[in-house]
C-alpha positions in Angstrom: -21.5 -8.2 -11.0 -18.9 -10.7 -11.9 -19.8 -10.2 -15.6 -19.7 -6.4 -15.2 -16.3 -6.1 -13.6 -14.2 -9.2 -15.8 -15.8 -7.3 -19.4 -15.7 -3.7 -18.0 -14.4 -1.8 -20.7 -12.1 -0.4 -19.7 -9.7 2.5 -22.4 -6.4 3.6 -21.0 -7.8 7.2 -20.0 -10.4 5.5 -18.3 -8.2 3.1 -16.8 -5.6 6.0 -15.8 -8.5 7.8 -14.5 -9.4 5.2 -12.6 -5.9 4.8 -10.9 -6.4 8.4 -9.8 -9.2 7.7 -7.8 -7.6 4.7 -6.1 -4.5 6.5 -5.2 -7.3 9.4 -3.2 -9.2 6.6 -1.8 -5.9 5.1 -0.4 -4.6 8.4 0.5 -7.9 8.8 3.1 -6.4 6.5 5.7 -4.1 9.2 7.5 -6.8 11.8 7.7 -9.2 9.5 9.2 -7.0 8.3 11.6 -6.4 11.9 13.1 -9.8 12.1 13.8 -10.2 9.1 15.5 -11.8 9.8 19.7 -10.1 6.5 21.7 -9.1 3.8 19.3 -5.4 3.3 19.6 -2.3 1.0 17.5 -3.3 -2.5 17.3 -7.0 -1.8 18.1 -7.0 0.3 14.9 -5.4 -2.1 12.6 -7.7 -4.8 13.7 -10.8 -3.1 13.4 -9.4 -1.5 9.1 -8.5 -5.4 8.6 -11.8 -7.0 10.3 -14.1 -5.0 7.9 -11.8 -5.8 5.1 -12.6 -9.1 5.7 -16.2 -8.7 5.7 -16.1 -6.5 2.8 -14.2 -8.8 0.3 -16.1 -12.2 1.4 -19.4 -10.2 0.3 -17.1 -8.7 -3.2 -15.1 -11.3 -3.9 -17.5 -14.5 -5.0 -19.2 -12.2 -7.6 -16.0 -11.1 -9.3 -14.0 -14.7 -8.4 -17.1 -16.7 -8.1 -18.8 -18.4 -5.7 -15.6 -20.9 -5.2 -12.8 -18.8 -4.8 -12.9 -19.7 -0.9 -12.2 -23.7 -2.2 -9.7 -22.2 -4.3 -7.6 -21.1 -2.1 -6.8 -24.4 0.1 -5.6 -25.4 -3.3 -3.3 -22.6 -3.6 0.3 -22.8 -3.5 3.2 -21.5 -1.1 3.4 -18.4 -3.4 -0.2 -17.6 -2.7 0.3 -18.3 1.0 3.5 -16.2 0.8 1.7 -13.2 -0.5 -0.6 -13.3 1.9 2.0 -12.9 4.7 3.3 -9.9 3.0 -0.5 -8.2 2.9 -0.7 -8.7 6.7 2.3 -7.0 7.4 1.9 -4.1 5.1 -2.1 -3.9 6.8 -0.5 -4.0 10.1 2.7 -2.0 9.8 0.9 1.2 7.7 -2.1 1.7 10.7 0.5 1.2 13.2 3.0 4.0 11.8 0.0 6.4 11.5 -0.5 6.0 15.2 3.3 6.4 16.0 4.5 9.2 13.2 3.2 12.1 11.1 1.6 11.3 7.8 4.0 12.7 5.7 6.3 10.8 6.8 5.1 7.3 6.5 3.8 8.1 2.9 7.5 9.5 1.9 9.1 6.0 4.0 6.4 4.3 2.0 7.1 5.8 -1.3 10.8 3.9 -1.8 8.5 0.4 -2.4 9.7 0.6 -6.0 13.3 1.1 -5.7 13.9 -1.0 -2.8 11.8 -4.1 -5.1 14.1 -3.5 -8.0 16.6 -4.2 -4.7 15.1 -7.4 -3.6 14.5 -8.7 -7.3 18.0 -8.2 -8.4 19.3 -9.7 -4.9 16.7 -12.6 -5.4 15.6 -13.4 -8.6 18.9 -12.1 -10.7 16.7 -9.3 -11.6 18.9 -6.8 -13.6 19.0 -3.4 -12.0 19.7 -0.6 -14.5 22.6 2.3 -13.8 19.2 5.0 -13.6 18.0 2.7 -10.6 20.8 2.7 -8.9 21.1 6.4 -8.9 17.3 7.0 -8.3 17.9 4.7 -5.2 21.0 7.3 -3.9 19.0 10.2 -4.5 16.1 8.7 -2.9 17.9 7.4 0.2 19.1 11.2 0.5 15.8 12.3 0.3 15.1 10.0 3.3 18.2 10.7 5.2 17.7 14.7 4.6 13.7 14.2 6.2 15.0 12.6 9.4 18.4 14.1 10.0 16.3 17.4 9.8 13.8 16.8 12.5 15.8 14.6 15.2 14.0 14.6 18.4 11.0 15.7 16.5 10.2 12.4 14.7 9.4 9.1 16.3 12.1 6.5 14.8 9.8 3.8 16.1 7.5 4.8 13.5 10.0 5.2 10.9 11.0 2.0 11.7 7.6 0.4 11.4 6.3 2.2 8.2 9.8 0.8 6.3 8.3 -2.7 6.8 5.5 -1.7 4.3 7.5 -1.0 1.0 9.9 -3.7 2.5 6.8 -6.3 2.7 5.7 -4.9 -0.6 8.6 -5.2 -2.8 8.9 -8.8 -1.2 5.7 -9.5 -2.1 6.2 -8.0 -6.0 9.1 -10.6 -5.8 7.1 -13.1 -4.8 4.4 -13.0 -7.8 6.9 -12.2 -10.3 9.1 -15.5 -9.4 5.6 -17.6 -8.5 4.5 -16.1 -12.5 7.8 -17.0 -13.9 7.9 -20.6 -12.9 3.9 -21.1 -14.7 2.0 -20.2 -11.3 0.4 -16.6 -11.5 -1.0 -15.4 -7.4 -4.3 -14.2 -7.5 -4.2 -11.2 -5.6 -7.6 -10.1 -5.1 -8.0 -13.3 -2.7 -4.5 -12.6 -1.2 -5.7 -9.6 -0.4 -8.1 -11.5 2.1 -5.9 -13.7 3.5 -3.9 -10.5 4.7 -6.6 -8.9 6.2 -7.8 -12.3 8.2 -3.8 -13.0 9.3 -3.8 -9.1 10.1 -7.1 -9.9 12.2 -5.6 -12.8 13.9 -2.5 -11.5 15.1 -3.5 -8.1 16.3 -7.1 -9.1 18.0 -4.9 -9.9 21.4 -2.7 -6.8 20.8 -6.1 -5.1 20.9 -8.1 -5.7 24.2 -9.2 -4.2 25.9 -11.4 -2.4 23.2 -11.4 1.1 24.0 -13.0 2.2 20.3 -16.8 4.3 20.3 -19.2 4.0 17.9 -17.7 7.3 15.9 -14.2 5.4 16.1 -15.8 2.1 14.4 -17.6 4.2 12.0 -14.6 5.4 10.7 -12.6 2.3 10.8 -15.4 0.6 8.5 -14.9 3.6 6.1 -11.3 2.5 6.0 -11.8 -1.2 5.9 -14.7 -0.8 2.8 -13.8 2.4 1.0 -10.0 3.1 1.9 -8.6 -0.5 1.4 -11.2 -3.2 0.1 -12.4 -1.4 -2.9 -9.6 0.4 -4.1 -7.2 -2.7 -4.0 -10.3 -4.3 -6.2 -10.5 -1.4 -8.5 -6.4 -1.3 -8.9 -6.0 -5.1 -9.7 -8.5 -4.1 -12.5 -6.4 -1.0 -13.6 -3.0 -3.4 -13.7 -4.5 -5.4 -16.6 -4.8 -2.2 -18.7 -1.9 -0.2 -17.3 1.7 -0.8 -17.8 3.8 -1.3 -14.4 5.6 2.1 -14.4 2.7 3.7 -14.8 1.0 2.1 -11.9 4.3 3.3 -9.8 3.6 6.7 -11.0 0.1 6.9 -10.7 0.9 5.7 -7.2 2.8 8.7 -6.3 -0.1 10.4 -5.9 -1.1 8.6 -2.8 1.8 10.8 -1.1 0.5 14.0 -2.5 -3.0 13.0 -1.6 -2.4 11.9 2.0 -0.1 15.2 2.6 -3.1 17.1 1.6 -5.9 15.8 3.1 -3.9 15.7 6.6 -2.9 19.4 6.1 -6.6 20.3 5.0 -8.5 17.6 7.2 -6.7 17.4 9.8 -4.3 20.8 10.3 -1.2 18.5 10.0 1.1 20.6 8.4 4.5 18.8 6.8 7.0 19.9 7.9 9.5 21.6 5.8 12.2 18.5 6.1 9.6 16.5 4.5 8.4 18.7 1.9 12.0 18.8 0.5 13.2 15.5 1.4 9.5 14.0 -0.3 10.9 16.3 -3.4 14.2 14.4 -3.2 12.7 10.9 -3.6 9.1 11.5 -5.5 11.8 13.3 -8.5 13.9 10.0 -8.0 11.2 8.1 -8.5 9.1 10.0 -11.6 12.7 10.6 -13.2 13.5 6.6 -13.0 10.2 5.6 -14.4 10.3 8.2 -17.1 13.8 7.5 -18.4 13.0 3.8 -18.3 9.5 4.2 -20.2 11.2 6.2 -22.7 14.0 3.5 -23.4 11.6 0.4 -23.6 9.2 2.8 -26.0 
């Protein structure tokens, strides 16, 4: 298997194609979550990250090999760093489902480029380019629009908490980038695992007492195998053939995906505040990536 997935050959269709099909398998979390009987918060973020674990200690020694667990107390603080951020992304995204609509914690979520072109320029001296800067007013807009619109109807609790994922996540890009810069490139794939096993940790007290079924762990697993473990495999593959802006495009689609399959799965319907105020910040997004893609072609 290790063999099969380091020489998959993979074309750029195939690889974009690919991409597609992570972004639907990530986009499966919020509709599953709707149709979940007691679990509840903490109990659900343990049970996503505890089959993560178990899912990536069987995946990982075939594509990393059969030392990648020695590896790791080896690694360095950047490793260890990016680890940190993976828990709190695992942690903060379950929790916002269970606090606030799914359209709204993919639209919060969806900012995770702009804001790490933020933290890299405030950071790392990352240069951030006069098309940034406006995508990021737009985008905050966008944002400010979606809420504004549905005070009192919106929990800002969740809000709250689903901003800590592209905040975690664009501190996390940072990380990598500064770690690859100085000679030291973070294997993800086994950073991945670290984040599910902190996430584990620290939400196992939060969770008791267990109040899940056996339909609620069912579903859970699905989301700890299929909706995180897998895809985050398949997309690490998909970076080495795709270029980075159009991995944040691709990733758009998780928005449009998640928005769906709550409305179809789950009878969720957006609400109109965050149908436009998505529109604000997805064009932000697609029109910065495009303009930028065109200038370095």
């Amino acid at each position: 298997m290790r063999a099969a997935f380091s020489f998959m050959k993979l074309t750029h269709n195939r690889a974009v194609f690919l991409m597609v099909v992570v972004t639907l398998m990530w986009s499966t979390a919020g509709v599953v979550t709707r149709h979940l009987e007691f679990a509840r918060s903490f109990e659900v973020t343990f049970w996503r990250a505890f089959f993560t674990v178990l899912s990536l200690s069987v995946i990982l020694p075939f594509v990393r090999g059969r030392d990648v667990f020695r590896k790791m107390r080896h690694a360095g603080r950047f490793f260890w760093l990016s680890g940190l951020c993976w828990s709190v992304m695992f942690t903060a995204f379950m929790v916002a489902l269970t606090l606030t609509s799914v359209g709204n914690v993919l639209v919060t979520m969806s900012i995770g480029p702009l804001l790490t072109a933020l933290i890299a320029r405030i950071f790392i001296g990352h240069r951030v380019p006069l098309r940034t800067w406006l995508a990021i007013v737009v985008a905050g807009a966008g944002i400010v629009y979606m809420y504004a619109s549905q005070l009192g109807n919106v929990s800002l609790l969740g809000t709250l908490v689903a901003l800590c994922v592209p905040i975690a996540g664009a501190t996390n890009w940072t990380v990598t980038q500064h770690s690859h810069d100085q000679g030291y490139d973070v294997d993800l794939m086994p950073a991945v695992w670290v984040g599910a096993v902190i996430c584990c940790i620290v939400t196992l007290p939060l969770s008791y007492p267990f109040q899940a079924n056996v339909h609620d762990v069912t579903l859970l697993g699905f989301l700890g195998v299929v909706q995180l473990a897998i895809p985050c495999v398949l997309s690490v593959r998909c970076a080495q053939i795709l270029k980075a802006p159009e991995i944040s495009l691709l990733q758009l689609l998780e928005v449009i995906f998640g928005i769906l399959l709550a409305w179809l799965g789950a009878n969720e319907v957006p609400a109109n505040a965050v149908l436009w105020g998505g529109a604000l910040v997805i064009g932000a997004l697609v029109t910065n990536e495009l303009i930028g893609w065109r200038q370095r072609a």
